[in-house]
Backbone as CSV, one residue per row, in Angstrom:
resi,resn,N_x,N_y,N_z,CA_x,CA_y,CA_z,C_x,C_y,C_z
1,UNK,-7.410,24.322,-4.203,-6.917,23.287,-5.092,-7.955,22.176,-5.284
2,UNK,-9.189,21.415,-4.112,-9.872,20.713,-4.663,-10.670,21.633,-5.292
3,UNK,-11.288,22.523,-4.802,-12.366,22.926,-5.420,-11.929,23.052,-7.502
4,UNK,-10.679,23.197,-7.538,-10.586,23.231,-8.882,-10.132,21.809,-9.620
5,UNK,-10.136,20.691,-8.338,-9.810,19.449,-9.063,-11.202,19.114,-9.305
6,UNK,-12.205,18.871,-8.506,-13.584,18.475,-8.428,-14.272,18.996,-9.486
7,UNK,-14.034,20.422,-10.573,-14.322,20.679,-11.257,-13.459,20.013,-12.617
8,UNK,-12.784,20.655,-12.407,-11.832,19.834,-13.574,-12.551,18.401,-14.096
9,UNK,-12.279,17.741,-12.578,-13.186,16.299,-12.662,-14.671,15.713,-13.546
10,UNK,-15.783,17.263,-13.245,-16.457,16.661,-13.487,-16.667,17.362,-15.017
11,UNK,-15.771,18.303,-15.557,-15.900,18.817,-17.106,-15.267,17.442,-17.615
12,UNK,-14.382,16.899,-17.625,-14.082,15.908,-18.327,-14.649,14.518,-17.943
13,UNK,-15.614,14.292,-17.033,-16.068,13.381,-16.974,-17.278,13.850,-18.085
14,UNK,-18.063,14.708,-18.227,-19.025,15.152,-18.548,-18.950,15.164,-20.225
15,UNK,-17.822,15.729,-20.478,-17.817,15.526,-21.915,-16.771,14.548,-22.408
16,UNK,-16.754,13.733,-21.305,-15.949,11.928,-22.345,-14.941,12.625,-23.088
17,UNK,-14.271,13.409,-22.392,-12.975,14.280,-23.244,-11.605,12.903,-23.282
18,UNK,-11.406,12.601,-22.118,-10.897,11.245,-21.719,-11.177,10.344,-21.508
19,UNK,-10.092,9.576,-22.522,-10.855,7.668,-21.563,-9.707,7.090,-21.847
20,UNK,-9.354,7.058,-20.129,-8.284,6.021,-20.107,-8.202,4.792,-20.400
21,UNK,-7.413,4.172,-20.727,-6.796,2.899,-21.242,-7.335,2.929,-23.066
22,UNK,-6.711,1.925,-23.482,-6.775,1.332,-25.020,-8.582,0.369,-25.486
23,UNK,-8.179,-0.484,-24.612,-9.171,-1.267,-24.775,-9.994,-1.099,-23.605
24,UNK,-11.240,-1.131,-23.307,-11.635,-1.396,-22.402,-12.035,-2.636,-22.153
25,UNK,-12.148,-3.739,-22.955,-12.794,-4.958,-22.856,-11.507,-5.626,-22.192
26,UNK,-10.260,-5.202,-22.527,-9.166,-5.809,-22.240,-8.686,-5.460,-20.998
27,UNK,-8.948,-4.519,-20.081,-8.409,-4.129,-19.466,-8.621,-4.546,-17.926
28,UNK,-8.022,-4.766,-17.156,-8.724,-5.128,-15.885,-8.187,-4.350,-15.034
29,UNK,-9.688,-4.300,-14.581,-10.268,-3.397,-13.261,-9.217,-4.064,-12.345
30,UNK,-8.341,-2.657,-10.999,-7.730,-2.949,-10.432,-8.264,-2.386,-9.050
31,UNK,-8.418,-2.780,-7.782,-8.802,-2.659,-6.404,-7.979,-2.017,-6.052
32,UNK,-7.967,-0.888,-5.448,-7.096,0.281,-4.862,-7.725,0.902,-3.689
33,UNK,-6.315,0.859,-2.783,-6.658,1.439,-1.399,-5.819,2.713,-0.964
34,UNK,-6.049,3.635,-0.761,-5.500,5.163,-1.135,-5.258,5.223,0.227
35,UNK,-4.010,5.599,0.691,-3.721,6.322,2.142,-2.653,7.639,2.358
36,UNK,-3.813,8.559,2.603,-2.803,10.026,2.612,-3.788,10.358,3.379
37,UNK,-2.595,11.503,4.856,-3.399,12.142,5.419,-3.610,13.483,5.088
38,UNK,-3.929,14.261,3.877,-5.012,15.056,3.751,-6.224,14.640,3.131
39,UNK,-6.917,14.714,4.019,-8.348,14.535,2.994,-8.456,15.087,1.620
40,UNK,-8.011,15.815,1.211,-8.320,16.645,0.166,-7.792,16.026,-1.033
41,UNK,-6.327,15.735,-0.919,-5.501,14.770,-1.647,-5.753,13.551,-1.807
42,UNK,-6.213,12.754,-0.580,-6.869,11.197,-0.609,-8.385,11.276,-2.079
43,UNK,-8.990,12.576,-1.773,-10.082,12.147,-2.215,-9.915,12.396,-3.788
44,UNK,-9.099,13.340,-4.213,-8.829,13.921,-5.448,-7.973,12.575,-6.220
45,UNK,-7.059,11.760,-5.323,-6.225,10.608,-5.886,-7.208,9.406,-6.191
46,UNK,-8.490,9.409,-5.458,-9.609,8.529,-5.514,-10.098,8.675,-6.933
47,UNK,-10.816,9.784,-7.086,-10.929,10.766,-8.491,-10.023,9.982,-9.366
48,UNK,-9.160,9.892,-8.850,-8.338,10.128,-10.468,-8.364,8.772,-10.623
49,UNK,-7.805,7.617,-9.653,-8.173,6.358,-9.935,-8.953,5.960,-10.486
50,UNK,-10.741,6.579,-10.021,-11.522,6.482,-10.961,-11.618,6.491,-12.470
51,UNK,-11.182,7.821,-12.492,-11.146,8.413,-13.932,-10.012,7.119,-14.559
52,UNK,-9.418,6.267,-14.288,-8.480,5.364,-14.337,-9.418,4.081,-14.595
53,UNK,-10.874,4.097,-14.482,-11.590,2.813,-14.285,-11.157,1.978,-13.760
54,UNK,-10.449,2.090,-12.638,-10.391,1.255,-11.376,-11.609,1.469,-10.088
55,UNK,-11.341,0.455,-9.383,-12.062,0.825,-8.066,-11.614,0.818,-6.960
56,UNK,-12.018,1.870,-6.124,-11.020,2.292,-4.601,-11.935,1.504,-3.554
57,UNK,-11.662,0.873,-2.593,-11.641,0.124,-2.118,-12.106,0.847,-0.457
58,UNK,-11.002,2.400,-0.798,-10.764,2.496,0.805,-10.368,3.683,0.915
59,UNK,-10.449,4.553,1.624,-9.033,6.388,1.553,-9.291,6.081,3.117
60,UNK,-7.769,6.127,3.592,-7.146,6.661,4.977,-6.850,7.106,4.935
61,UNK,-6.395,7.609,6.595,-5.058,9.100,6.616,-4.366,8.897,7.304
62,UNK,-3.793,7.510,7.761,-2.276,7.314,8.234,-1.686,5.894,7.924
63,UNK,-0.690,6.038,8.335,-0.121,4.359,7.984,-0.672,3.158,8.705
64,UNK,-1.109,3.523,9.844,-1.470,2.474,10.690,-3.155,2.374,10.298
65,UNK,-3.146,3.204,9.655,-4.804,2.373,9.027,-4.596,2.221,8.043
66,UNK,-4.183,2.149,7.171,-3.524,1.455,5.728,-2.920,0.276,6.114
67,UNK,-2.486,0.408,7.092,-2.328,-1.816,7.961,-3.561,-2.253,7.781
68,UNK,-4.058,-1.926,8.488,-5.624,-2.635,8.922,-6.171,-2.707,7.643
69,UNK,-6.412,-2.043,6.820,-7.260,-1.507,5.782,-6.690,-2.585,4.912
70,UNK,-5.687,-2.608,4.333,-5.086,-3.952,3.649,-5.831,-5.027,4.264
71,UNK,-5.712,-5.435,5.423,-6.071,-6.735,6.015,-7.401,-6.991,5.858
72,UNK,-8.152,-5.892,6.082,-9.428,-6.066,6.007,-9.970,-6.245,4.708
73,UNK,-9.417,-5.207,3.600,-10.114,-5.497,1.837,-8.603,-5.814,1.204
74,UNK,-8.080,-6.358,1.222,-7.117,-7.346,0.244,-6.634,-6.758,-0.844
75,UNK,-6.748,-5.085,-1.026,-6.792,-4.755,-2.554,-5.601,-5.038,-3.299
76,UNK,-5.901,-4.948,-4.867,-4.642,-4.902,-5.606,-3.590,-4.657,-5.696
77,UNK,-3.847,-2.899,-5.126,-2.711,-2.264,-4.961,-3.176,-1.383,-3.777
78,UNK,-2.031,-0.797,-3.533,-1.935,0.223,-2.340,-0.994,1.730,-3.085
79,UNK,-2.249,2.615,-2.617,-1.037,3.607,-3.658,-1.431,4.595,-2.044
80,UNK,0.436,4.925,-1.478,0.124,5.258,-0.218,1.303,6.118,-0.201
81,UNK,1.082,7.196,0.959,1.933,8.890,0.727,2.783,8.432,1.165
82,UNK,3.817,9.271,1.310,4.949,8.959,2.154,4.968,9.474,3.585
83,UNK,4.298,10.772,3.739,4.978,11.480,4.632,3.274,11.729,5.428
84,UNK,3.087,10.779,6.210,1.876,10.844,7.265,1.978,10.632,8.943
85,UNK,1.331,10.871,9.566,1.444,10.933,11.091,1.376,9.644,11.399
86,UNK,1.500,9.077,12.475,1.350,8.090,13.385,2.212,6.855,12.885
87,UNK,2.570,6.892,11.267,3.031,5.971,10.820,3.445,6.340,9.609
88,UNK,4.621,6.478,9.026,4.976,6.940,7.412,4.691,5.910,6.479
89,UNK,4.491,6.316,5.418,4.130,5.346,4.454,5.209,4.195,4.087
90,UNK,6.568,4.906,4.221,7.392,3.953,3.890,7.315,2.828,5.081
91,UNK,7.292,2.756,6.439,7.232,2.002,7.455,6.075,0.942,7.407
92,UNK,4.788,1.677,6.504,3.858,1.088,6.507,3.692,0.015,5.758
93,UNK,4.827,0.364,4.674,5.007,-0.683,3.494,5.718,-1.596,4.004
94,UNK,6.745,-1.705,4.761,7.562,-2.643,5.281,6.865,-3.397,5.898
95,UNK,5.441,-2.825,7.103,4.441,-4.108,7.986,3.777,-4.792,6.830
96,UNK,3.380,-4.166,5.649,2.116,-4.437,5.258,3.191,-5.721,4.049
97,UNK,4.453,-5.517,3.400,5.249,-6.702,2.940,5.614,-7.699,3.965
98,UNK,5.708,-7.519,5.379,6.524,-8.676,6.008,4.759,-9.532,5.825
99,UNK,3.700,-8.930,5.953,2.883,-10.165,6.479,2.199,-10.645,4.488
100,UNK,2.121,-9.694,3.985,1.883,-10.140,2.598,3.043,-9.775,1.931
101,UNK,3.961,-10.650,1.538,5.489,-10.519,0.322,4.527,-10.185,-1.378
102,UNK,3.740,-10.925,-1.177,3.046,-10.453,-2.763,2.141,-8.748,-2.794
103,UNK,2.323,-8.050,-1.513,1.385,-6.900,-1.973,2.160,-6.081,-2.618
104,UNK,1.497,-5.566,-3.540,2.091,-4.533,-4.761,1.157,-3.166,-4.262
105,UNK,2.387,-2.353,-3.430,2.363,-0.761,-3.132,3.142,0.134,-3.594
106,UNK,2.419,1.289,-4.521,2.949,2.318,-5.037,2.931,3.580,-3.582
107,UNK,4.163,4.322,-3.809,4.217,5.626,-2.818,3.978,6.605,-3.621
108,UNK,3.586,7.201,-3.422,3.510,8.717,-3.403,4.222,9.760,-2.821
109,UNK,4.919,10.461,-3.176,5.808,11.583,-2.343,6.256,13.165,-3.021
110,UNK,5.668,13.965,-2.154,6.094,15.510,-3.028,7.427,15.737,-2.642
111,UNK,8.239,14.650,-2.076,9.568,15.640,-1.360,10.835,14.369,-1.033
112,UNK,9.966,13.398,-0.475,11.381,12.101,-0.410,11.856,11.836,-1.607
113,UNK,13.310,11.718,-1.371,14.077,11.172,-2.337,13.861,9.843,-2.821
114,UNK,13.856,9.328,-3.977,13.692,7.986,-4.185,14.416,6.919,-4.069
115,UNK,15.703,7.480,-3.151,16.393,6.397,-2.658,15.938,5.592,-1.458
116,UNK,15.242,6.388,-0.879,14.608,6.583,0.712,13.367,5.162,0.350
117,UNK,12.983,5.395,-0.618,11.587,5.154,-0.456,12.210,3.840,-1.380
118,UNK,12.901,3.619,-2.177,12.994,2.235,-2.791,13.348,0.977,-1.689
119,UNK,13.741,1.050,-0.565,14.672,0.680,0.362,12.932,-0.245,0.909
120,UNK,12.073,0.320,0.715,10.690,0.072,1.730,10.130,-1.192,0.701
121,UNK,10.412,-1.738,-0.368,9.670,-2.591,-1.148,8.586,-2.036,-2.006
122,UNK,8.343,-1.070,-2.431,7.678,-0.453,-3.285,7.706,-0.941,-4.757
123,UNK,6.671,-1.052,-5.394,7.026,-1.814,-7.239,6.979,-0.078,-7.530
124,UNK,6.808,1.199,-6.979,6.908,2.086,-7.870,6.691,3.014,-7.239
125,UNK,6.868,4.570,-7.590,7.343,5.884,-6.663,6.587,6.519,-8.091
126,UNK,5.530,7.288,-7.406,5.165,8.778,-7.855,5.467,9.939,-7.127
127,UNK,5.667,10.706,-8.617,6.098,12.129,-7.475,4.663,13.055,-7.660
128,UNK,4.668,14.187,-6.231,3.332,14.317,-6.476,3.600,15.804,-6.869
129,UNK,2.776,16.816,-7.664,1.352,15.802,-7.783,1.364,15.045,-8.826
130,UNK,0.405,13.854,-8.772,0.003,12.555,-9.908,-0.374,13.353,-10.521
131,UNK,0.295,12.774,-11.809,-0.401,13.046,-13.052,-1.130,11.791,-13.657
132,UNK,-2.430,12.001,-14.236,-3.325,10.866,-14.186,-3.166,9.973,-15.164
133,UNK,-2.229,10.101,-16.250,-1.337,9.145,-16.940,-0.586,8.334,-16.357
134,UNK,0.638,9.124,-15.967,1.345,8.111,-14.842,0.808,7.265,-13.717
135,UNK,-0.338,7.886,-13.551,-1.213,7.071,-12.321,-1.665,5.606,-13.270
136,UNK,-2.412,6.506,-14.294,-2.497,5.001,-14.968,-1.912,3.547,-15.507
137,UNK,-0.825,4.225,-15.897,0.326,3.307,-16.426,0.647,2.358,-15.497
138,UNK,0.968,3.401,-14.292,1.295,2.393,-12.997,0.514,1.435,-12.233
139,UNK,-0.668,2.054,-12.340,-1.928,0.713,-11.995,-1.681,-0.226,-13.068
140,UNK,-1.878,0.222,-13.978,-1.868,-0.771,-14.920,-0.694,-1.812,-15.064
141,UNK,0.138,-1.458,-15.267,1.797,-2.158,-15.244,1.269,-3.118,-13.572
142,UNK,0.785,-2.155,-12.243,0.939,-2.890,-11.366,-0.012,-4.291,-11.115
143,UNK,-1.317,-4.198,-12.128,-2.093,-4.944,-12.720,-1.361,-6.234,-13.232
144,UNK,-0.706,-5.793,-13.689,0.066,-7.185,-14.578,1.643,-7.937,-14.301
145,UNK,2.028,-6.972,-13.214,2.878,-7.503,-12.158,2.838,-8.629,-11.828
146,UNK,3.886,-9.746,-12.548,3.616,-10.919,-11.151,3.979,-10.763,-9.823
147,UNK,3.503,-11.265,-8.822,4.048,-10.938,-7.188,5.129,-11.450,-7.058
148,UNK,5.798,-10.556,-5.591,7.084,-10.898,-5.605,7.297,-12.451,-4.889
């Protein structure tokens, strides 16, 4: 599956088949910190952010470094899995809102229900896999979010 995202990736990077957003002059670049523990998925969701003209900040692979990782680079957003070791994403969202109420984190999930996961403070729930529209929209929308 990467080996055919990484390609995918770089035919349409290559021939400017896509370009996300409307304006580009208008648009602002959003700081994103990716936490999923497969590598494979972290790096392909990086990808796509890219392809999103944002910038990633960061890829972990559990919740308890998606704590730290917030603390340390401040990003925009947090677009973080649900279902990781040492710490679930939803739990992670709950540390990472009690100490910042304004961070704006999207989940990711191939399988939790979205009742589960609204309960954690999330501005928004993808189901996976991202599709790189919806990825966009949602940076974007989460771009222009006022904090809570």
């Amino acid at each position: 599956m990467c080996v055919i995202h990484r390609r995918l990736f770089e035919i349409l990077r290559r021939r400017n088949t896509f370009i996300p957003g409307t304006k580009a002059s208008a648009k602002t670049t959003v700081r994103v910190l990716i936490a999923d523990d497969r590598k494979c998925v972290g790096a392909a969701l990086a990808d796509l952010v890219r392809l999103c003209q944002h910038e990633v900040v960061g890829v972990v692979a559990s919740g308890l470094e998606a704590i730290k990782a917030y603390a340390t680079h401040h990003p925009d957003v947090v677009l973080m899995d649900y279902a990781m070791p040492k710490l679930n994403g939803t739990t992670a969202c709950i540390h990472i809102l009690a100490k910042d109420p304004a961070a704006r984190i999207i989940l990711v999930s191939g399988w939790a229900s979205t009742v589960d996961l609204r309960g954690a403070g999330a501005i928004a729930i993808l189901p996976k896999p991202v599709r790189l529209k919806d990825l966009e929209e949602t940076l974007n929308a989460a771009a222009q979010s006022p904090p809570k």
